[in-house]
Structures are given as C-alpha cells and as structure tokens.
C-alpha positions in Angstrom: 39.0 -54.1 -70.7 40.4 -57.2 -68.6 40.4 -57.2 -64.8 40.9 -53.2 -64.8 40.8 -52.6 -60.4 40.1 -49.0 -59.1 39.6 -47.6 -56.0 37.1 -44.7 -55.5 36.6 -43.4 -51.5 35.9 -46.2 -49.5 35.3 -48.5 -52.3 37.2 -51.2 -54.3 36.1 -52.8 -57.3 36.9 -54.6 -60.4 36.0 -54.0 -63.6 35.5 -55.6 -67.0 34.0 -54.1 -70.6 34.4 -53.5 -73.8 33.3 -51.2 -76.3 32.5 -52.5 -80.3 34.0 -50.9 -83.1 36.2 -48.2 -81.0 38.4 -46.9 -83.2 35.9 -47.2 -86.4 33.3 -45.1 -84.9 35.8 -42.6 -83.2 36.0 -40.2 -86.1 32.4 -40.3 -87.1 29.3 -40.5 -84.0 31.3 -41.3 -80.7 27.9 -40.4 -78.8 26.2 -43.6 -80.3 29.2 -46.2 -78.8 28.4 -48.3 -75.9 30.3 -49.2 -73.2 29.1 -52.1 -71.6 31.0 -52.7 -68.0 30.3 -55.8 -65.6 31.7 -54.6 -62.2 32.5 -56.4 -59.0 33.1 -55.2 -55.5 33.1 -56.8 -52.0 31.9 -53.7 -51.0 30.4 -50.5 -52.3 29.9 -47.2 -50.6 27.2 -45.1 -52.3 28.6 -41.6 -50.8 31.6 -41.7 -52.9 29.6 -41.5 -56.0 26.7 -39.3 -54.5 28.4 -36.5 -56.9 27.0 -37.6 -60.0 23.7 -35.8 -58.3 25.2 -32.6 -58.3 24.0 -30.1 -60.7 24.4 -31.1 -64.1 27.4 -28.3 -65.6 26.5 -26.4 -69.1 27.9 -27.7 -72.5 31.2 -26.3 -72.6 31.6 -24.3 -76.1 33.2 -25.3 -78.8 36.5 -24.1 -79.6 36.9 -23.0 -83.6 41.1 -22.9 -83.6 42.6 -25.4 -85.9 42.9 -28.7 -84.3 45.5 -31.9 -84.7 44.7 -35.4 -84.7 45.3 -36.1 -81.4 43.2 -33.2 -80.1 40.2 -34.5 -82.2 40.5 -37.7 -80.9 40.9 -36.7 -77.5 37.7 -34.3 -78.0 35.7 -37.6 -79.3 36.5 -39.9 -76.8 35.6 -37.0 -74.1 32.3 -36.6 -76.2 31.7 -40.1 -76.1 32.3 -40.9 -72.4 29.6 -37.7 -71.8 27.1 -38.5 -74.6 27.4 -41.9 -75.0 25.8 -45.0 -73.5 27.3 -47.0 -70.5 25.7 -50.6 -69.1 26.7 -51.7 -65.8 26.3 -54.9 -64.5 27.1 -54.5 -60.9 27.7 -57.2 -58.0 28.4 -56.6 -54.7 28.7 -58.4 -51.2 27.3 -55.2 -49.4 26.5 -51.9 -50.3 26.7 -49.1 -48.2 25.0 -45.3 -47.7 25.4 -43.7 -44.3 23.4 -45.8 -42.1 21.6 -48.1 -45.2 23.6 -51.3 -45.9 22.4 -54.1 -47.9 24.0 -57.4 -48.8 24.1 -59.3 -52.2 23.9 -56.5 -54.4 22.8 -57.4 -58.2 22.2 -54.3 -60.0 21.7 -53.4 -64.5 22.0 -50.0 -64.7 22.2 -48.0 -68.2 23.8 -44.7 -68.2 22.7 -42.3 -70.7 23.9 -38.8 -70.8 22.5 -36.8 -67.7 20.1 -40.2 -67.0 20.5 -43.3 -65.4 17.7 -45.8 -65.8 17.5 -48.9 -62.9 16.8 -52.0 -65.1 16.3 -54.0 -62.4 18.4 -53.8 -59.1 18.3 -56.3 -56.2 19.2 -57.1 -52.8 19.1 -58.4 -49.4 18.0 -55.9 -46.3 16.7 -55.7 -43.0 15.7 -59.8 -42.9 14.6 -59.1 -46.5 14.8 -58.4 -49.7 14.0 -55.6 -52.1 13.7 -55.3 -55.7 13.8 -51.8 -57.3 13.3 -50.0 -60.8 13.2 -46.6 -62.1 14.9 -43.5 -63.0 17.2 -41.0 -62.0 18.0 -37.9 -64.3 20.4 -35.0 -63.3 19.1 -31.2 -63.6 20.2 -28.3 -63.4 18.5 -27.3 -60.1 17.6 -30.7 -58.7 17.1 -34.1 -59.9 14.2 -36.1 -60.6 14.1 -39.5 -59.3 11.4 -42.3 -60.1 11.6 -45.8 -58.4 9.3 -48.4 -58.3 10.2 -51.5 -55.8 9.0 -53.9 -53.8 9.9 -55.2 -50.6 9.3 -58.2 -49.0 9.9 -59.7 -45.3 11.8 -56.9 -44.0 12.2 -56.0 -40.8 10.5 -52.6 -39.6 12.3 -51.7 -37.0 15.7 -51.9 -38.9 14.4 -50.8 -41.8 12.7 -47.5 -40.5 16.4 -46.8 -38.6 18.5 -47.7 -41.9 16.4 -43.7 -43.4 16.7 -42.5 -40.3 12.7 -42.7 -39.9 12.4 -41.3 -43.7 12.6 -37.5 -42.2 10.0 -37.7 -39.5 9.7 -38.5 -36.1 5.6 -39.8 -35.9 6.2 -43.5 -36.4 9.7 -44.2 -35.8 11.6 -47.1 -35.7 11.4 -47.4 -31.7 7.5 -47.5 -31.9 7.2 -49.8 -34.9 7.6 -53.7 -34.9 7.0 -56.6 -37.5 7.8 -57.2 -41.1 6.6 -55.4 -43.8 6.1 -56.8 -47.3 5.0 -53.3 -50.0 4.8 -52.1 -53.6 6.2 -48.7 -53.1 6.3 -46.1 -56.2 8.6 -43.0 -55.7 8.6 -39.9 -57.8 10.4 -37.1 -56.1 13.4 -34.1 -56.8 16.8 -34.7 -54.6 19.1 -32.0 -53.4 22.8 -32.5 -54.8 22.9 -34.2 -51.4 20.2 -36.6 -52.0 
C-alpha cells in the first residue's frame, strides 16, 4: 500500500503498509496476518475515531449454506481485518480532542482484536511535553483503559483547561499557576463517550 490518502471527519491523512504473505495465508489463519501501517497527517482529530470505544458488537454467527470462492475470501479478509493484528506508526503536526490539542504527534500503536496497546506515544503540550504508554481494550459495557505517562514542563493553567479541570471545579485552571513535571498511572472504565 503506496501513498493510499483518506479522509475521516475532520481529518486527512496518508497512509502506507503492507501485509506479508497476503494471498498465501488467506485460505488458511487470516487472524495471524499483520498489517503494519505508517500513517501521516498534518492534523488529527480524535472525535472522529472516538467510535472504536463504543461497545464492542457480538460475534456474528456463522452461516452453514454452501459458499463460493469469492465469498470465502471475502469472509477471510473480513476475519482478518477483525482478528488480526494492525501496527501503526502514526505522525502528526497536531492532534486534536475537543479542547486538548497537542503538536508533534509520534505515536506506535498495535491493534489487536478488541485491544489497542500504546507502545510508546509522544508529544508536545501546554509548553511541554508528554510521553504516554498503556492500554485500551473495548467491552461490552465499558472499556478499560490503563496509561502510564509522564509529563514534563507543562504549563498548569493550560493544561488543567485543555480536561476541562479533569471533572471538578476545586482546583481549576483559574486558581492554579506554574509548571508541572509528574509520573501519572491511570487505570480507569470510559463511557462509549470517553
């Protein structure tokens, strides 16, 4: 995959892959092929892919009426975009999520089935930067995030308004002032709307 562009939302981007041994493994385990995608953006809006934290559908059931070869291979390549492996390499000048934005945007992300596991992902934000790893898996009922980061040199003020004051209103980002530097570690369940 050369130079494939796409346009999701708000958000532009270009993308470039390949996956090994494609039509070899189609017939036999397509939920062991790996796609492994390097994409670019000049800008990427999170809220038009907040979706994938909706609630994760049931297996559909297998039909048992006689099938042709095109329908097996369309039911393999469907099986292998849903059970198989994806890694993104992702760059981007800014990154966007309602009032969050953060600039040069380096991210390796592995998507695997209903979980998507943050190698590493780093940026610039609030006079800072930020480094962040962890977890993300989709449920049924909610989802269970787990992120460990660290932040350095940013900004209170700016950061505390880019969560909307992470849900509270006792320390705000009109009452606070300086930088903050932190190891934060994060295990929580999100809504389908984060």
């Amino acid at each position: 995959l050369k130079s494939l562009k796409a346009t999701v939302g708000h958000s532009s981007f270009t993308m470039n892959g390949y996956v090994q041994n494609l039509m070899a493994m189609l017939n036999l385990n397509p939920e062991q092929l790996v796609i492994d995608l390097s994409i670019t953006c000049p800008s990427l809006d999170l809220g038009d892919f907040i979706s994938y934290a909706k609630p994760a559908a049931g297996k559909l059931a297998v039909k048992t009426t006689p099938k042709n070869k095109i329908t097996k291979v369309t039911e393999n390549t469907d099986r292998m975009l849903q059970d198989g492996k994806t890694k993104l390499t992702v760059t981007a000048g800014e990154l966007y999520y309602k009032k969050f934005k953060a600039t040069q945007v380096k991210a390796s992300l592995l998507m695997e089935g209903n979980k998507v596991t943050m190698n590493e992902v780093r940026m610039q934000h609030a006079g800072g930067t930020a480094s962040v790893k962890g977890t993300l898996v989709n449920g049924a009922r909610t989802n269970y995030l787990k992120i460990d980061s660290r932040l350095t040199s940013m900004d209170i003020p700016r950061l505390f308004r880019s969560f909307d004051n992470f849900g509270q209103d006792a320390v705000t980002a009109v009452n606070t002032k300086g930088q903050l530097s932190a190891k934060i570690g994060i295990a929580c369940e999100l809504t389908d709307k984060a």
